[in-house]
DSSP file (Angstrom, degrees, kcal/mol; ACC not computed):
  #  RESIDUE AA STRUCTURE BP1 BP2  ACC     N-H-->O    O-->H-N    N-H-->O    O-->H-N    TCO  KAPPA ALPHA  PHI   PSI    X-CA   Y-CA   Z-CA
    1    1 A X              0   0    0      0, 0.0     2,-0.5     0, 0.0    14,-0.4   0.000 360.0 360.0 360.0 136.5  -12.3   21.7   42.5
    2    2 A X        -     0   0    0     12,-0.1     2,-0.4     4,-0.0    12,-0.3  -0.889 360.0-156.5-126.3 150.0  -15.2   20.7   40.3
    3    3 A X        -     0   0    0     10,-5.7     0, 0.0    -2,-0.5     0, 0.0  -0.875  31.9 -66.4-123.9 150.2  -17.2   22.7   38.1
    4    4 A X  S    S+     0   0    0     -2,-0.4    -1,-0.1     1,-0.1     3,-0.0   0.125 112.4  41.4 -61.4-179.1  -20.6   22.4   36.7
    5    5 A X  S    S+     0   0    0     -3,-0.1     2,-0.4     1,-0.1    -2,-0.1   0.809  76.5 152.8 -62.0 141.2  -21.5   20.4   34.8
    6    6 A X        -     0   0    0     -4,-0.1     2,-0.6     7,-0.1     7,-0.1  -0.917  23.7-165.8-141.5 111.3  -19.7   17.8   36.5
    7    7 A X    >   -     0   0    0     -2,-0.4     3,-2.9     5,-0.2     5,-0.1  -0.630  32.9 -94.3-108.3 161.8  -21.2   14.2   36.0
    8    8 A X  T 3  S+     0   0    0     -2,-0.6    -1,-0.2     1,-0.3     3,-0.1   0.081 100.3  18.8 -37.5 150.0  -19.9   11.2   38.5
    9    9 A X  T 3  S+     0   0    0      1,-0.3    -1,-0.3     2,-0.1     2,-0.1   0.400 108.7  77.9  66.3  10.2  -17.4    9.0   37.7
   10   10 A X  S <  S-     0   0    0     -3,-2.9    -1,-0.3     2,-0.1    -4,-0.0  -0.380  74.7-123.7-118.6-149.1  -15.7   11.0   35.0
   11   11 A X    >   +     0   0    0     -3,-0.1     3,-1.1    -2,-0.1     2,-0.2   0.680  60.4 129.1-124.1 -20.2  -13.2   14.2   35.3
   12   12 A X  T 3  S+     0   0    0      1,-0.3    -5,-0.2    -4,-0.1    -2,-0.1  -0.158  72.8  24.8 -27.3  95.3  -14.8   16.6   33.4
   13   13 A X  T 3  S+     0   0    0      1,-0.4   -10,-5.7    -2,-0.2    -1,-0.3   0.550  95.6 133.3 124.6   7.3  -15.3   19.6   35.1
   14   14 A X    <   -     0   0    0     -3,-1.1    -1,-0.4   -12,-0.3   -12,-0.1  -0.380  31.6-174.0-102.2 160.2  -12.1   19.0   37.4
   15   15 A X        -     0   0    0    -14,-0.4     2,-0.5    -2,-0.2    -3,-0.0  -0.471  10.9-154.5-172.0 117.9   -9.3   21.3   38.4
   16   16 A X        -     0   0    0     -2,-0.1     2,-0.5     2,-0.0    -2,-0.0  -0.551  10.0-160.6 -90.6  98.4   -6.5   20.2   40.3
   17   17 A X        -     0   0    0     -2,-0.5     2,-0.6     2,-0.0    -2,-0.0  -0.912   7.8-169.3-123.6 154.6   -4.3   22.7   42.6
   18   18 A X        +     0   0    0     -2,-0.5     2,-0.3    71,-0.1    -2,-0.0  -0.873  18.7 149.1 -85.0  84.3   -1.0   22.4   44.0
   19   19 A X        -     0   0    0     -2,-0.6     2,-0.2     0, 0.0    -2,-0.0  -0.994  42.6-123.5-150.2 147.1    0.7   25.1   46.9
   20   20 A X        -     0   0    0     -2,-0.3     2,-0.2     1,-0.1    -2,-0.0  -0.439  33.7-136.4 -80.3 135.7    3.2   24.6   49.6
   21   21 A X        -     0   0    0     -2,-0.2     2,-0.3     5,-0.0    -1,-0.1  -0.599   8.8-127.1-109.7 145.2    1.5   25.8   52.6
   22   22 A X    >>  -     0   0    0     -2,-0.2     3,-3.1     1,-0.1     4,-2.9  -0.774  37.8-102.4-105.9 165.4    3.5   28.1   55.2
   23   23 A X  T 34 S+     0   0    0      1,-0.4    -1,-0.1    -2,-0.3     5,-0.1   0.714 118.8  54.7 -63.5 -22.2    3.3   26.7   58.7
   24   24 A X  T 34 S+     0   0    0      2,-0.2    -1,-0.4     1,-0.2    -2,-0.0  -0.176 109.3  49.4 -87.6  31.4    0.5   29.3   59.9
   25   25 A X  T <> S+     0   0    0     -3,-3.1     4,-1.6     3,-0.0    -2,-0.2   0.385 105.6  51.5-109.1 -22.2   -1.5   28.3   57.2
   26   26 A X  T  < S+     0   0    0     -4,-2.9    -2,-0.2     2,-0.2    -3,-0.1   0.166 106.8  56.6 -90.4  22.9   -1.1   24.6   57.9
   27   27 A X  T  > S+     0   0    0      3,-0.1     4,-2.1     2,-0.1     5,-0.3   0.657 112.4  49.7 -70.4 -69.2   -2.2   25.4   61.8
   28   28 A X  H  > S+     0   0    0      1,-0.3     4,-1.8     2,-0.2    -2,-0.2   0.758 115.3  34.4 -30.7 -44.1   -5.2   26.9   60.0
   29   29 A X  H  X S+     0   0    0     -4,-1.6     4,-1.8     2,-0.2    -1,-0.3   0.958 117.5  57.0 -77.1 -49.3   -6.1   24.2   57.7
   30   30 A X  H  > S+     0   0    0      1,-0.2     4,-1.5     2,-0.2     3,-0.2   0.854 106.9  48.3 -36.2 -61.1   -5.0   21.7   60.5
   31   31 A X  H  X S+     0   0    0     -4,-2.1     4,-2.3     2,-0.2    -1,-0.2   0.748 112.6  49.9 -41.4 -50.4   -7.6   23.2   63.3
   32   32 A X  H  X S+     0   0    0     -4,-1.8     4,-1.3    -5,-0.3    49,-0.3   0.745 104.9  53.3 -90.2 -13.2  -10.6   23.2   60.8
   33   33 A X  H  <>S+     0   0    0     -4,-1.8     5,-1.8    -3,-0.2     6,-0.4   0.735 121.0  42.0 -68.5 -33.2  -10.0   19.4   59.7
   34   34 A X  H ><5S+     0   0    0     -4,-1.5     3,-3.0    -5,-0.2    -2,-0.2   0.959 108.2  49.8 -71.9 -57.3  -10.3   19.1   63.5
   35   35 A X  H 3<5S+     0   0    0     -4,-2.3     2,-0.3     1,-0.3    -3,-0.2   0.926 110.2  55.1 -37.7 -59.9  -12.9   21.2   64.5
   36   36 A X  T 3<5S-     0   0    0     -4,-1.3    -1,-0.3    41,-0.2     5,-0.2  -0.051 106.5-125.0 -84.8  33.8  -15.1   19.4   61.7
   37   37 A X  T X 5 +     0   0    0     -3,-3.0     3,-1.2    -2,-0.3     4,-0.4   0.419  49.5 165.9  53.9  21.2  -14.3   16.1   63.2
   38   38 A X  G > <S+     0   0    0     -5,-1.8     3,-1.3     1,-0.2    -1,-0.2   0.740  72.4  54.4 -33.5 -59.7  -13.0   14.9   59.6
   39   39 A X  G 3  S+     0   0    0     -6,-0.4    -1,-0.2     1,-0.2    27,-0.1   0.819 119.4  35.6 -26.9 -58.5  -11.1   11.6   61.3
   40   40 A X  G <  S+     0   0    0     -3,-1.2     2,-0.2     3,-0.0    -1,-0.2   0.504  90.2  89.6 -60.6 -31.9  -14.4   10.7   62.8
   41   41 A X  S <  S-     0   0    0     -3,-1.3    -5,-0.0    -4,-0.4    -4,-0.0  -0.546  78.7-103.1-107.2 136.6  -17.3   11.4   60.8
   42   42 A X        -     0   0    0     -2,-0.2    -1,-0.2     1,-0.1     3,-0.1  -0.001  29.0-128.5 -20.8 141.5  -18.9    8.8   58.2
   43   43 A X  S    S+     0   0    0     26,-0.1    27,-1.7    -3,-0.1     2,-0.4   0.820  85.8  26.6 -74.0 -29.6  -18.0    9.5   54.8
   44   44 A X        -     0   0    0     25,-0.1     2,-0.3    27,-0.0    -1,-0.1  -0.910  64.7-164.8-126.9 170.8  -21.2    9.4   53.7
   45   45 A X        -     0   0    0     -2,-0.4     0, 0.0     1,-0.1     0, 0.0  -0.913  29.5-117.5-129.5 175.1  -24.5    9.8   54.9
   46   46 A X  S    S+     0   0    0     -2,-0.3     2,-0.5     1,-0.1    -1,-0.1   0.957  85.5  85.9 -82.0 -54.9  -28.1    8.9   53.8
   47   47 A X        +     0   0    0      1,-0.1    -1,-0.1     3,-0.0    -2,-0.1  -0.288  48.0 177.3 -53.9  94.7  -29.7   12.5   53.4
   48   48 A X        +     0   0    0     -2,-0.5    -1,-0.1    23,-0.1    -2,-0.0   0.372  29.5 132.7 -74.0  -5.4  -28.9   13.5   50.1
   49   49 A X        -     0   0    0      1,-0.1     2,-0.1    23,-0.1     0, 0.0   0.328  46.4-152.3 -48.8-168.8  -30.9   16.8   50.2
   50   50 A X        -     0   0    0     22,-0.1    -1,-0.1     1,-0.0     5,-0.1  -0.373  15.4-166.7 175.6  79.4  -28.5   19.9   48.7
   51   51 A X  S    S+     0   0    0      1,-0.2     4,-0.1     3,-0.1    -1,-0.0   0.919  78.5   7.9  -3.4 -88.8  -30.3   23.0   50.9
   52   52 A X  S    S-     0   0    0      2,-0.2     2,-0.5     1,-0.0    -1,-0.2   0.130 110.9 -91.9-117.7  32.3  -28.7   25.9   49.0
   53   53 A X  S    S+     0   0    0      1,-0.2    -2,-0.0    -3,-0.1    -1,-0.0  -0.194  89.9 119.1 104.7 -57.2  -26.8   24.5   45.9
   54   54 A X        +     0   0    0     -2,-0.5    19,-1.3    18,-0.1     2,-0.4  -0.272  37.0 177.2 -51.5 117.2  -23.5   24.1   47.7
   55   55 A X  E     -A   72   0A   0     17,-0.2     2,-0.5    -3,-0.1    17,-0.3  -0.997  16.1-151.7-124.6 131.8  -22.4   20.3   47.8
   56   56 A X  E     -A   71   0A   0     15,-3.0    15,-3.2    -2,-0.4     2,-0.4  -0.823  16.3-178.6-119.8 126.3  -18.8   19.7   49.5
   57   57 A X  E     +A   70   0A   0     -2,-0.5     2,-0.5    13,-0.2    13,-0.2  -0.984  11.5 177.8-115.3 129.6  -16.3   16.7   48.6
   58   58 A X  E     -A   69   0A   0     11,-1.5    11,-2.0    -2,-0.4     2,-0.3  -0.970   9.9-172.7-130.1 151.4  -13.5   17.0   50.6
   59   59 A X        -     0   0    0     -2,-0.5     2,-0.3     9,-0.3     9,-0.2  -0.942  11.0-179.4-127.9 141.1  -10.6   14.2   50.3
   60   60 A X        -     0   0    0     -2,-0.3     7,-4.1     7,-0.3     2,-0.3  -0.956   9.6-167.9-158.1 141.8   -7.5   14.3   53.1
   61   61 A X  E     +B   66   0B   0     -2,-0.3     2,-0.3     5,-0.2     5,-0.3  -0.994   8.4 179.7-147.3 146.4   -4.5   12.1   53.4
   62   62 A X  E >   -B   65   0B   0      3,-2.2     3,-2.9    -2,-0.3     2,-0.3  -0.903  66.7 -58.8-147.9  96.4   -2.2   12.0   56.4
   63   63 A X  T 3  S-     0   0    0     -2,-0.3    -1,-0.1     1,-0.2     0, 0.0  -0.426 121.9 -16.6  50.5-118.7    0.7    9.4   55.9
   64   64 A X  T 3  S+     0   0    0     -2,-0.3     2,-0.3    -3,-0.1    -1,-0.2   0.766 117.7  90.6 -75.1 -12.1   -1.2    6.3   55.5
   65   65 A X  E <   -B   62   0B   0     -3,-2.9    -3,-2.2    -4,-0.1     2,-0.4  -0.524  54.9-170.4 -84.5 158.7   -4.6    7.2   56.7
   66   66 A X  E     +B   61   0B   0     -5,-0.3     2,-0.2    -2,-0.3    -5,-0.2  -0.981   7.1 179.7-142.9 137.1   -7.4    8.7   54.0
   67   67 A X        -     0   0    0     -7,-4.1     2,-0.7    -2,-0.4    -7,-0.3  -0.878   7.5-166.2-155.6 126.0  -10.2    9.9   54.6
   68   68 A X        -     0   0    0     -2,-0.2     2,-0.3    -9,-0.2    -9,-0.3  -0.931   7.0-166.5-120.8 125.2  -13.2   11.5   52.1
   69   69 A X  E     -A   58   0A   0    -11,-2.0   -11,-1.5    -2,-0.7     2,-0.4  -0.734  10.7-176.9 -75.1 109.4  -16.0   13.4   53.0
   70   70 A X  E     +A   57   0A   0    -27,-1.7     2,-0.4    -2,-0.3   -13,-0.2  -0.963  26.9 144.3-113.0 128.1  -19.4   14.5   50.9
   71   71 A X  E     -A   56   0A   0    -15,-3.2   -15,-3.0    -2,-0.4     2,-0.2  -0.973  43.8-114.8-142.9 175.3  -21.9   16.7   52.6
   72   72 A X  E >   -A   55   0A   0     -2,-0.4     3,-2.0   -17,-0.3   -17,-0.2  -0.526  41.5 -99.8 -65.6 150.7  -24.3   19.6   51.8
   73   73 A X  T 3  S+     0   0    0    -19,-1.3     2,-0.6     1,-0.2     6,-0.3   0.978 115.3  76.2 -42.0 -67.4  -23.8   23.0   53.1
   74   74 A X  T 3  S+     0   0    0    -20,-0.1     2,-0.9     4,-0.1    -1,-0.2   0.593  80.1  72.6 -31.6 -18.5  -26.5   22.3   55.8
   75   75 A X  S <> S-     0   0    0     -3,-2.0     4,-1.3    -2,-0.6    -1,-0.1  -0.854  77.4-174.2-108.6 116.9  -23.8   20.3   57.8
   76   76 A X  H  > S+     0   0    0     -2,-0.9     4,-1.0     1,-0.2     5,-0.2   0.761  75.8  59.1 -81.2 -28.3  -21.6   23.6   58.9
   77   77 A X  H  > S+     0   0    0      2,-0.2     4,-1.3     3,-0.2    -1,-0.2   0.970 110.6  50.4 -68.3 -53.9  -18.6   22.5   60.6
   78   78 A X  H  > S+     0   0    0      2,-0.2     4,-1.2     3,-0.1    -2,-0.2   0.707 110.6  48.3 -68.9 -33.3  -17.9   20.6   56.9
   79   79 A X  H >< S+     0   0    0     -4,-1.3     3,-2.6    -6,-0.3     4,-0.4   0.893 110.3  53.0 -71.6 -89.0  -18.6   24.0   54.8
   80   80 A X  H >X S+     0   0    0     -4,-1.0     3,-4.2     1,-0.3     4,-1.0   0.351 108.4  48.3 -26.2 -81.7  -16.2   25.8   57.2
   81   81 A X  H 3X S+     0   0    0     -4,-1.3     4,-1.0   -49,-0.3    -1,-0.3   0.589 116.9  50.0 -34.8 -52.0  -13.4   23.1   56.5
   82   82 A X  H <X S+     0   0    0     -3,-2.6     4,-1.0    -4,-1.2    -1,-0.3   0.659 105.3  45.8 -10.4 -72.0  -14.3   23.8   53.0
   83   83 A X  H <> S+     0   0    0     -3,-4.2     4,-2.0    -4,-0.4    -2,-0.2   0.616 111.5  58.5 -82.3 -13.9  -14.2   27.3   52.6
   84   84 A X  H  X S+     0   0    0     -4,-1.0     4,-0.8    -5,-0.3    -2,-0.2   0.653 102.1  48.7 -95.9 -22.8  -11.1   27.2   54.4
   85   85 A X  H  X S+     0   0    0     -4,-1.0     4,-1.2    -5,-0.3    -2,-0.2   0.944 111.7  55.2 -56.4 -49.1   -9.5   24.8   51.9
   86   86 A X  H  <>S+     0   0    0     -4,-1.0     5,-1.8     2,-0.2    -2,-0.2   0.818 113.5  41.0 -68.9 -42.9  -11.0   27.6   49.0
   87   87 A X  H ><5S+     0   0    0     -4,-2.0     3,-3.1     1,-0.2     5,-0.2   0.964 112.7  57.6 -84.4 -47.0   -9.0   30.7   50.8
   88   88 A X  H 3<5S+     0   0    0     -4,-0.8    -2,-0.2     1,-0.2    -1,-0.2   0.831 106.2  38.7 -45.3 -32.7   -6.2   28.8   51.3
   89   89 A X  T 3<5S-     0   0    0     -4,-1.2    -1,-0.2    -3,-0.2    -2,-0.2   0.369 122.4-107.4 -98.3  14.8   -5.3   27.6   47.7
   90   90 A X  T < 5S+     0   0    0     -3,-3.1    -3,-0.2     1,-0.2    -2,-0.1   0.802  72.0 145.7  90.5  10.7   -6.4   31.4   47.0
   91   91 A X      < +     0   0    0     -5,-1.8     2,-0.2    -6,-0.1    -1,-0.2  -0.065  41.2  97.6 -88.0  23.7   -9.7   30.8   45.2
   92   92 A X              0   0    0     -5,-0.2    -5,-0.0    -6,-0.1     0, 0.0  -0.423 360.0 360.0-106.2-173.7  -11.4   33.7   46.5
   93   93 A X              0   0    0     -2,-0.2    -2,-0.1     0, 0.0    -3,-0.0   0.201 360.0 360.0-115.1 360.0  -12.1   37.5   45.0
């Protein structure tokens, strides 16, 4: 998780969490990495815009394969994936 101000290439602003996932949570997590076509989709794309603030990096590794993600909120299937990473490690109110 990175937190303002947070400039490229360093760590500043970083926090790192760890938790063992119960098998209905790792359906959950599983379902929205599909659903938002993680495997598939470029990592990056050209449009840099940032809509409402929100900018999502999401990083996933599955044996060998890796795979990292940047988008804006505007791309919604990638916030879902997201937000579902943030209730899962319990980062919500």
């Amino acid at each position: 998780m990175l937190n303002p101000p947070v400039r490229l290439g360093t760590k500043t602003g970083s926090q790192r969490i760890n938790k063992r996932l119960s098998t209905s949570q790792w359906k959950e997590l599983s379902m929205a990495i599909e659903t938002a076509h993680l495997w598939g989709i470029p990592s990056d794309i050209k449009d840099y815009s940032i809509y409402d603030g929100d900018y999502w990096i999401i990083e996933v590794r599955k044996g060998d394969r890796y795979q990292m993600v940047h988008r804006s909120s505007s791309e919604l299937t990638v916030e879902q994936m997201g937000l579902k990473f943030v209730e899962l490690a319990e980062l919500t109110d």
